[in-house]
C-alpha positions as CSV (number, residue, x, y, z in Angstrom):
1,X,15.3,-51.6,46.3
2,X,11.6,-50.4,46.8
3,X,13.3,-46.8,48.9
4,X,15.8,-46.5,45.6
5,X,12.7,-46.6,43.0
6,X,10.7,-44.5,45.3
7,X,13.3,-42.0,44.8
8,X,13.6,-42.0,41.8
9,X,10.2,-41.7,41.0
10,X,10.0,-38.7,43.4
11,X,12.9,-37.1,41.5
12,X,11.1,-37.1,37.9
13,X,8.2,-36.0,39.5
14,X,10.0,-33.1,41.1
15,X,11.9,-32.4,37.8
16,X,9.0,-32.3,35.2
17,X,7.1,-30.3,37.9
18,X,10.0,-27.7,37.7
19,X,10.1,-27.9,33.9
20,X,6.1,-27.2,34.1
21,X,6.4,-24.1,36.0
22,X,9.4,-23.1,34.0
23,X,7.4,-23.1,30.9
24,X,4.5,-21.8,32.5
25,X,6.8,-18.5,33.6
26,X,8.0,-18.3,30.2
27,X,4.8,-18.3,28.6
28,X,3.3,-14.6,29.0
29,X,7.6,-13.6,28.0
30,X,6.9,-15.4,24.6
31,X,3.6,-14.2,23.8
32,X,4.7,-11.0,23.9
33,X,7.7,-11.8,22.0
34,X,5.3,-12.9,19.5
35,X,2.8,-10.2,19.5
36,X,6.2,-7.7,19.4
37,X,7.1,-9.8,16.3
38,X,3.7,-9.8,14.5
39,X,3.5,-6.0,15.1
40,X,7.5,-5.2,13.7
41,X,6.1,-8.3,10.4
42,X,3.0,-5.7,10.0
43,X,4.8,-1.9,10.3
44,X,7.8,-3.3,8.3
45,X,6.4,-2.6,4.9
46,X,5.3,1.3,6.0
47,X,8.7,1.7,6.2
48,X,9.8,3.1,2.9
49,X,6.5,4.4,1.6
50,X,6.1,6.7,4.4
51,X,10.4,7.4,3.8
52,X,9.5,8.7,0.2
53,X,6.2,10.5,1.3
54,X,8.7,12.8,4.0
55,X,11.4,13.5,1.0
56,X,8.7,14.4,-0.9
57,X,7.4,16.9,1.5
58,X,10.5,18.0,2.3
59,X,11.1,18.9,-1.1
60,X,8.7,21.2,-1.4
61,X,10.4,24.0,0.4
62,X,13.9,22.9,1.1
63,X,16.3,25.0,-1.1
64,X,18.6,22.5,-2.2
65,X,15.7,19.6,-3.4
66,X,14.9,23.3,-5.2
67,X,17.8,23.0,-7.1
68,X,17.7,19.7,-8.0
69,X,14.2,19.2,-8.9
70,X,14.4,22.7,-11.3
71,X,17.6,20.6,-12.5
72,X,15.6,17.6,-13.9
73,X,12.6,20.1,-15.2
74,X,15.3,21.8,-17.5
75,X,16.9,17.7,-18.2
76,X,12.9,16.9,-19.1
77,X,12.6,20.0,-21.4
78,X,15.8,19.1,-23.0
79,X,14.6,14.9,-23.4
80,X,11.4,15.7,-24.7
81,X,10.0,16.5,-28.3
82,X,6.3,16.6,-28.0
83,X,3.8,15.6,-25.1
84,X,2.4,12.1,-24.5
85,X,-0.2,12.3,-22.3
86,X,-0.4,7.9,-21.9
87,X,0.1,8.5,-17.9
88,X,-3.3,9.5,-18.0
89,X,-4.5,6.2,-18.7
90,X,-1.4,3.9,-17.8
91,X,-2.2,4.9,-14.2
92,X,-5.3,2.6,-13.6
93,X,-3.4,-0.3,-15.3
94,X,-1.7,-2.4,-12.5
95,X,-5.3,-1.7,-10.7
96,X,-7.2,-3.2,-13.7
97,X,-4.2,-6.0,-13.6
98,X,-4.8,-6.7,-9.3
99,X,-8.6,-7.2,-10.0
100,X,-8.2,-8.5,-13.5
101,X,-5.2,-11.1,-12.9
102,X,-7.3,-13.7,-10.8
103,X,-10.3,-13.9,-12.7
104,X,-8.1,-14.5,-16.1
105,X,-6.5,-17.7,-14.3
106,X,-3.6,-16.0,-12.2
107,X,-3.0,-17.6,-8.6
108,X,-4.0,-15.0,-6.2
109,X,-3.3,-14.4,-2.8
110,X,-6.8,-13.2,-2.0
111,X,-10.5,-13.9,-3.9
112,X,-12.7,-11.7,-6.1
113,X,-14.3,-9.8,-2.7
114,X,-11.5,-9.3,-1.0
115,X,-9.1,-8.0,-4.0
116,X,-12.3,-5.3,-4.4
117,X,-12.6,-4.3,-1.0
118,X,-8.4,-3.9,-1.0
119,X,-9.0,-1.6,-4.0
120,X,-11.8,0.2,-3.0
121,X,-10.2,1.3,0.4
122,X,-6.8,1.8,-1.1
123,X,-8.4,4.6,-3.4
124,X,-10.2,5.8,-0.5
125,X,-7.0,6.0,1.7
126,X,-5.2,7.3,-1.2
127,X,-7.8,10.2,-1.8
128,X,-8.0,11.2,1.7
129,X,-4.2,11.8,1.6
130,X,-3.2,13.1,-1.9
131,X,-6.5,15.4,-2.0
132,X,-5.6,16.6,1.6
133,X,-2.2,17.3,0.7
134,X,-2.9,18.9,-2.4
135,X,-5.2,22.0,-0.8
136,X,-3.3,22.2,2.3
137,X,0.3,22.3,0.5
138,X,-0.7,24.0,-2.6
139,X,2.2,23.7,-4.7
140,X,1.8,25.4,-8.3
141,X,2.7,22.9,-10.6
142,X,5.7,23.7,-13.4
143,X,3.4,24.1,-16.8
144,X,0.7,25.8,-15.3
145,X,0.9,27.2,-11.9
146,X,-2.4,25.9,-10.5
147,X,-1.6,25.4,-7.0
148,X,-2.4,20.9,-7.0
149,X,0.6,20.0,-7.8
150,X,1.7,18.5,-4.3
151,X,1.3,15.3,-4.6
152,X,1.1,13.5,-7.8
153,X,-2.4,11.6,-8.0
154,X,-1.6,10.0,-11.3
155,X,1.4,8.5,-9.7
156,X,0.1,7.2,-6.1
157,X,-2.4,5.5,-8.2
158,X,-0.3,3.5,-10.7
159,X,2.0,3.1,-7.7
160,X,-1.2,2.1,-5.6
161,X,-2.3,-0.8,-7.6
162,X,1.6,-2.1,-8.3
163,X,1.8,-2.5,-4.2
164,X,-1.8,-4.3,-4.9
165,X,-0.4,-6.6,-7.9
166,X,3.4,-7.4,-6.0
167,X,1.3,-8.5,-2.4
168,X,-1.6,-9.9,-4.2
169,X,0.2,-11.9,-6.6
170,X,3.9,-12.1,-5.7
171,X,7.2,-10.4,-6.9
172,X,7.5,-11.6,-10.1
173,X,4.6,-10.1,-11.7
174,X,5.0,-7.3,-8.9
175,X,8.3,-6.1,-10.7
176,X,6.1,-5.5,-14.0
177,X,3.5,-3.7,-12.4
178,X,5.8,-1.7,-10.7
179,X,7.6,-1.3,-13.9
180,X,4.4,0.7,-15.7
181,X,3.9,2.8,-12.4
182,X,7.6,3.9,-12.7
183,X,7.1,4.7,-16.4
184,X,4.1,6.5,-14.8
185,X,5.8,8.7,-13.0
186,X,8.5,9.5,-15.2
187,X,5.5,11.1,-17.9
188,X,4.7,13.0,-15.4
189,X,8.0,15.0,-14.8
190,X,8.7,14.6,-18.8
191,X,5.1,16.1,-18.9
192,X,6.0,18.4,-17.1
193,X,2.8,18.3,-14.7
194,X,4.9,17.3,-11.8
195,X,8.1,18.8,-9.8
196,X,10.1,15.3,-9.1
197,X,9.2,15.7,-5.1
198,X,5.4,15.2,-6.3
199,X,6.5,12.4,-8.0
200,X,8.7,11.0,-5.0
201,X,5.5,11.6,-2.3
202,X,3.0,10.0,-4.8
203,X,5.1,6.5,-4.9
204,X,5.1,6.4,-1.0
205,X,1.5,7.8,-0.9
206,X,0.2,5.1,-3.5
207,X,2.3,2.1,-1.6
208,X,1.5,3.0,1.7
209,X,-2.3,2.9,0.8
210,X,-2.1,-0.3,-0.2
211,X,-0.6,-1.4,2.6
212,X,-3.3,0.4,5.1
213,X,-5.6,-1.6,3.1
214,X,-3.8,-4.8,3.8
215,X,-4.1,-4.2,7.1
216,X,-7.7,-3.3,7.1
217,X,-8.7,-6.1,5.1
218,X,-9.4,-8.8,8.9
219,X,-11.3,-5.7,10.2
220,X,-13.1,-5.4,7.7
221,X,-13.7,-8.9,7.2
222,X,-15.2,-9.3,10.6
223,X,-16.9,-6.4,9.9
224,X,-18.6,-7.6,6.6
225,X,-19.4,-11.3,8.1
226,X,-17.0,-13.1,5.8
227,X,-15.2,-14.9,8.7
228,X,-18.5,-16.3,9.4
229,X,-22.0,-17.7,7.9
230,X,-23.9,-14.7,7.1
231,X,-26.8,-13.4,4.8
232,X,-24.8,-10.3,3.7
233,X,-23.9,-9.1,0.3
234,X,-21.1,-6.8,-1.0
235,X,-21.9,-5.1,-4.2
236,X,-18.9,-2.6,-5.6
237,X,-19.4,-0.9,-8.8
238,X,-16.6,1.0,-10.5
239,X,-17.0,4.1,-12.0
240,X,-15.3,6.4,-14.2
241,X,-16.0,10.4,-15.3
242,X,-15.1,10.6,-18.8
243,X,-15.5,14.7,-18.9
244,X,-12.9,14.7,-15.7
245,X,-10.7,12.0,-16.3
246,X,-11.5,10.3,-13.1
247,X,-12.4,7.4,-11.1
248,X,-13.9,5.9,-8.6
249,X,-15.4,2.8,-6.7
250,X,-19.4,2.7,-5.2
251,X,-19.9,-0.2,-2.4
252,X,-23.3,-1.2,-1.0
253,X,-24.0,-3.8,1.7
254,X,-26.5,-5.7,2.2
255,X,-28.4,-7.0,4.9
């Protein structure tokens, strides 16, 4: 009897000593499995901004977006009856809305800093690469031939802060953000400051910005000490340029 429990207490032993070293083989396989998973979770959203920003660049040369985008100039001259120029403020809306909607009671995904420093590097993102594209491409644009109309800046930012608005505070009230952006883009081809390519290119430059700055935002939380006690302070103040009908975003840290 004493030899048959002594085996059979040898046998577990042996077993869950195998099972150890099983999952201990298996462990680096499923980190990396995990890490590969995190990775696809984090460049799945890049996806389809960066799709539209190629068709968009595409269609500034190829000969048949040619046609088609000449085809919806002469469709917008035919649509429209007088110029309304409400893109040039609708743009900075769903912005307004992402910094705006928490403080009025909205349940945010982020707080008060971090929706600012999202903001603030989205425009910067976004200004790097429409400004970029603008005075390297140099497309004239359809009214007046100025060569800036490659990509559209009023629509990468409306299209900018819906991306903010649907990740910040969900699909629902993302769909009406991305709503005004969409009616932002469509003054600009009816406008017409804007072939439809530029529009095209600013939605994927505008989401895509957002979504750098979504991925930014733990870097630069280590960066600012928020992941940690610290004596810091983060002071961002907007700005806007009444005589050129732009704006902007100042940060200052302090130590």
């Amino acid at each position: 009897m004493r030899i048959a429990v002594l085996s059979v207490m040898i046998g577990l032993g042996v077993s869950q000593a195998s099972a150890f070293t099983a999952d201990t083989d298996t462990l680096p396989t499923q980190q990396a499995d995990s890490a590969s998973a995190r990775l696809t979770e984090s460049v799945k959203p890049l996806v389809i901004p960066i799709t539209f920003t190629v068709i968009g660049t595409i269609g500034v040369e190829n000969h048949w977006f040619d046609h088609v985008r000449r085809g919806v100039r002469e469709d917008m001259s035919r649509l429209r009856t007088d110029y309304w120029h409400g893109d040039d403020y609708l743009q900075y809306l769903p912005v307004v809305a992402n910094v705006g909607l928490g403080v009025a009671g909205v349940k945010s995904k982020y707080d008060f800093r971090e929706r600012l420093v999202m903001t603030a590097t989205s425009y910067a993102v976004m200004g790097m690469i429409v400004n970029g594209l603008k005075y390297t491409i140099r497309e004239p644009r359809p009214d007046t031939g100025a060569h800036n109309s490659f990509p559209s800046g009023h629509t990468a930012t409306a299209f900018m802060g819906a991306e903010l608005v649907r990740i910040e505070y969900g699909t629902g009230i993302g769909i009406a953000a991305y709503g005004i952006a969409t009616g932002v883009g469509f003054l600009r081809l009816y406008n017409d400051r804007h072939w439809l390519n530029d529009v095209i290119a600013g939605c994927g430059i505008g989401i895509l910005s957002a979504q750098i700055a979504r991925l930014l935002l733990p870097w630069e939380r280590n960066l600012l000490g928020w992941n940690k006690h610290s004596e810091r302070t983060l002071a961002i103040m907007p700005t806007y340029d009444v005589r050129h009908n732009t704006a902007g975003v100042g940060l200052a840290l302090l130590f």
